[in-house]
Steps between C-alpha positions, in 0.01 A plus 500: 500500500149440355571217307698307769224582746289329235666190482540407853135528542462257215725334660310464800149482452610194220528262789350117535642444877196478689502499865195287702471535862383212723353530840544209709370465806693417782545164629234496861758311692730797460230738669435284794585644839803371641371517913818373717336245802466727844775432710467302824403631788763315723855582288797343544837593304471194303090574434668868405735328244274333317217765524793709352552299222176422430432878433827510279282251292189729502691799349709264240175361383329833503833687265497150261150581424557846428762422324256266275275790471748747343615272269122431375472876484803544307 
């Protein structure tokens, strides 16, 4: 038990992998604010439809970019 104890921590400490971490810094146009425009004050259901999409776009662009962060973390 000794000896084979022995040999795996020659084993081990006989190693020439050696591991370098980077940090990068992250990209500023994926920590701008992502403000949606204010809606307007007179609505109509069309105005609502494309005030509703145009939020959809807020939130898409606001999960691509953390998307873009976690895989620059990774």
């Amino acid at each position: 038990m000794l000896i084979s104890s022995c040999l795996f921590l020659c084993l081990t400490a006989c190693t020439t992998e050696r591991k370098v971490y980077v940090n990068q810094p992250i990209p500023a146009n994926l920590l701008n604010e992502s403000v949606p425009k204010l809606p307007p004050k007179s609505m109509t259901f069309g105005d609502s439809l494309k005030y509703n999409e145009h939020l959809l776009n807020v939130i898409e662009m606001c999960n691509r970019d953390k998307k873009s962060i976690r895989e620059i973390n990774k």
